[in-house]
N, C-alpha and C positions, 0 to 999 in steps of 0.2 A: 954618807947615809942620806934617804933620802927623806927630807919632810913632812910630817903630816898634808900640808898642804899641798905641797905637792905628789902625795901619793893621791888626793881625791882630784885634783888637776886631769893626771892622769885616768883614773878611774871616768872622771866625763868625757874625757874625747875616747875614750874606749868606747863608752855607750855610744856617744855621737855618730863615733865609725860604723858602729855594728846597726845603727838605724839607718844611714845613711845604704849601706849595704842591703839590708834587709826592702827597703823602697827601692832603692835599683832591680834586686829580684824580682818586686812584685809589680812591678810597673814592667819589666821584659812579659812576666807571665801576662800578664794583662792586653799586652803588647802581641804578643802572640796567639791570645786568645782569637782578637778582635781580626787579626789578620785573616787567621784561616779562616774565624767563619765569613767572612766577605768571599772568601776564591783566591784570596789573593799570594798565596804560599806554594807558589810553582816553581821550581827548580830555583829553590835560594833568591830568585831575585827581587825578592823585597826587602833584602836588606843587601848592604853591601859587604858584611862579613856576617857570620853565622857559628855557632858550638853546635856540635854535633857528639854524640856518643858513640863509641866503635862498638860494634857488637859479635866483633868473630875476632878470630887469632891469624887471619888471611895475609897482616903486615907484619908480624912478628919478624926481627927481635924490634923494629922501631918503633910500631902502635902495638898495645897489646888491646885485648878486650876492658871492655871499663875504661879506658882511657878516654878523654875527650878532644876534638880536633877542633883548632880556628879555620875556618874557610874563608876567601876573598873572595867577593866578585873580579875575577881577575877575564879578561877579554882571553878565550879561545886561541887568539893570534896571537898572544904570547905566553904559551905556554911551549916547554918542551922537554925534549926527552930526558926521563929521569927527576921529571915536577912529578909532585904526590896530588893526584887532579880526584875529584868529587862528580859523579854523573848520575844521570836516574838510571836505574835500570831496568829490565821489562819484568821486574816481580810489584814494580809498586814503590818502590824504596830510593835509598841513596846505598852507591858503593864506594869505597875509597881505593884507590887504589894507583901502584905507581903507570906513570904513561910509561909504554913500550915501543910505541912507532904511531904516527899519526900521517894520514892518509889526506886525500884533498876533502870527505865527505865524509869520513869515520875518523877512526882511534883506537888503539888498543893498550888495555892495559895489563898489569900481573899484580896478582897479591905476593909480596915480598916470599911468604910460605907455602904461595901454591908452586906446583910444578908446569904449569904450563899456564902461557897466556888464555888471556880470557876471549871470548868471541867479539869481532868485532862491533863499534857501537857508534853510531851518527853521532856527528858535532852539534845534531840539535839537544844531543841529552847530556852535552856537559855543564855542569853545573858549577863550579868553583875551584880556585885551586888551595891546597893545605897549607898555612901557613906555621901553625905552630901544630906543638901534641902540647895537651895539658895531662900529665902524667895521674892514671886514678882517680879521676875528677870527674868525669863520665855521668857515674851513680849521683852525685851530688847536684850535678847543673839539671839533672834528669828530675830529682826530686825538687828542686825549688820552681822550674820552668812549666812542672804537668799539671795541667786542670785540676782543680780539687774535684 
């Protein structure tokens, strides 16, 4: 059984963790604030990994919607067929999506659920490759990271 004492032991480094956490969030938000407004948040590369939140069901059954991705700045010239790669697209945004074949000047890729490859896209707008899924997490990294 465990001791008073050490049940309040424990009870501190709970708190400790959870401030310790809490200052990490607010310092990314802060972090992120300061970036964009400079100009400085173009295609991922100001940081060398990034969380991003998926927002469609395009990679189902591997990413679903709400789930959150790790991105690397990982160099273009090592990427390949069958890497889950990150690019701008021409709506404005970021897509995810798996490469399909990559060209000398393009790329193309497929969302796991679409039925057909997507149009091709210059290697100037890729942005990262996926490194992990963080499963549901999405919503949560969304609310600690957005501007009050």
């Amino acid at each position: 059984m465990v001791g008073t004492q050490q049940k309040e032991k424990l009870k501190k480094a709970g708190k400790i963790f959870l401030a310790v956490i809490l200052i990490l969030i607010v310092a990314l938000n802060l972090l992120t604030i300061v970036i964009t407004s400079l100009g400085l948040r173009k295609h991922l590369n100001w940081m060398p990994v990034a969380f991003l939140t998926v927002t469609s069901g395009s990679m189902e059954p591997r990413i679903s919607a709400g789930d959150a991705i790790l991105v690397a700045d990982i160099p273009y010239s090592q990427i390949k067929h069958g890497d889950i790669i990150t690019y701008y697209d021409s709506y404005g945004g970021y897509t995810t999506h798996e490469l399909v074949r990559r060209g000398d000047d393009f790329f193309v890729t497929k969302g796991l659920a679409n039925e057909n490859n997507d149009e091709p896209v210059r290697i100037e707008n890729y942005c990262a490759k996926m490194i992990a899924v963080l499963p549901k997490c999405g919503t949560i990294i969304n609310f600690f990271t957005s501007p009050v």
